[in-house]
C-alpha positions in Angstrom: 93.0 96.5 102.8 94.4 93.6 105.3 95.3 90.4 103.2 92.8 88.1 104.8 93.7 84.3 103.5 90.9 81.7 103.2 89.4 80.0 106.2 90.5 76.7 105.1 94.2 77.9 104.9 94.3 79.9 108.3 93.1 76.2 110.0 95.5 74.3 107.9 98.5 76.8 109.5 97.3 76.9 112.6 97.3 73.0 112.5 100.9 72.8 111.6 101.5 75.1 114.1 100.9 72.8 116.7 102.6 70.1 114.9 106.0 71.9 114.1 108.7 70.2 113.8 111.7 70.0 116.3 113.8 72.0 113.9 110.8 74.3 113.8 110.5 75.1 117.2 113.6 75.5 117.7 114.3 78.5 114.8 110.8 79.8 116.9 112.1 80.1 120.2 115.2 82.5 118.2 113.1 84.0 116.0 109.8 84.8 118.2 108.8 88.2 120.0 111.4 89.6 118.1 114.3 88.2 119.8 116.3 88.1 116.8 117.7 91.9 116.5 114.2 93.1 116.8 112.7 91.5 113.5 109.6 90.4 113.8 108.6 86.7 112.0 105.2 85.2 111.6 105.3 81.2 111.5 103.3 78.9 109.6 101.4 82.1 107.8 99.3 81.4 104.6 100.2 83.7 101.8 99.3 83.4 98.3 97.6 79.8 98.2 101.0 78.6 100.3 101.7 78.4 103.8 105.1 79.7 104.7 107.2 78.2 107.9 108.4 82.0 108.3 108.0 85.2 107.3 109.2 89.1 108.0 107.5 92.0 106.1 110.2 94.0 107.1 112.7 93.5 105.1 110.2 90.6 103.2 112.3 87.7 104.3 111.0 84.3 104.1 112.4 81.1 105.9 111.7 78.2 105.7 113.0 74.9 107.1 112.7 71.5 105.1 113.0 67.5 105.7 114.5 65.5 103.2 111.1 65.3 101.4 111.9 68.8 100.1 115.0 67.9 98.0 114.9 68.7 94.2 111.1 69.8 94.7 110.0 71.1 92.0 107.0 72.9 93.9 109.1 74.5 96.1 111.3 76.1 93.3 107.7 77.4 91.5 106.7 78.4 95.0 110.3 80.4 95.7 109.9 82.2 92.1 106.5 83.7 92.8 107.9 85.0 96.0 110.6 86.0 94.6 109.1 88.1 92.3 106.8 89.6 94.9 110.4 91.3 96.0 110.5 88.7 98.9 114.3 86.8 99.8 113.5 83.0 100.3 116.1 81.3 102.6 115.6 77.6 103.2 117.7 75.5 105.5 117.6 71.9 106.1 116.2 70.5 109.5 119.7 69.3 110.4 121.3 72.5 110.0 119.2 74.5 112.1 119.2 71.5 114.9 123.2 71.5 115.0 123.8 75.1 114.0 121.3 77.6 115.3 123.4 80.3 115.8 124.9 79.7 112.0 121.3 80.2 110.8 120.6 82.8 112.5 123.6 84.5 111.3 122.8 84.0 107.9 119.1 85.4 108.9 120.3 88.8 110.0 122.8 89.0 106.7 120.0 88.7 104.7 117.8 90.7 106.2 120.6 93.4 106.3 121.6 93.2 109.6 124.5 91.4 109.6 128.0 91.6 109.9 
């Protein structure tokens, strides 16, 4: 059966959505319509009670990209962990990197989703 998250949590998404980040947008616009060696990423998806900024079934690859507010956080380590042990590979990056470096994250994307070199 198709994991159908809670109303409240598919409006929440599609809310930050449209208030992404410039960091964000700019991993989407590699990422999107499978640009990105054919993987194919969902944004802002709710799994689990979270809502991830991006996420691959295939090869279960979760990114996501964090402000300053996200250093040390405690939530976000919990949050990684139950992932984690769902077999999913969490990759975060820092706003900054991805603004200054997007072809350096994206590299590191394709190595962990196997695709690297």
């Amino acid at each position: 059966m198709r994991y159908q998250p809670p109303v409240s949590h598919r409006a929440h998404a599609r809310a930050m959505r449209k208030d992404a980040t410039k960091a964000e947008n700019l991993l989407w616009q590699a990422l999107r319509r499978s640009r990105l060696e054919g993987l194919t990423f969902r944004r802002q998806y709710p799994l689990d009670g979270y809502i991830l900024d991006f996420v691959c079934f295939r090869p279960k690859l979760i990114v996501e990209v964090d402000g300053g507010q996200h250093a040390e956080s405690v939530r976000d380590q919990v949050r990684d962990a139950h992932f984690r042990a769902s077999g999913f590979r969490v990759l975060r990056f820092w706003n900054d990197d991805v603004i200054r470096n997007i072809d350096g994250v994206c590299a590191e994307i394709l190595m962990a989703a196997g695709r690297g070199r």
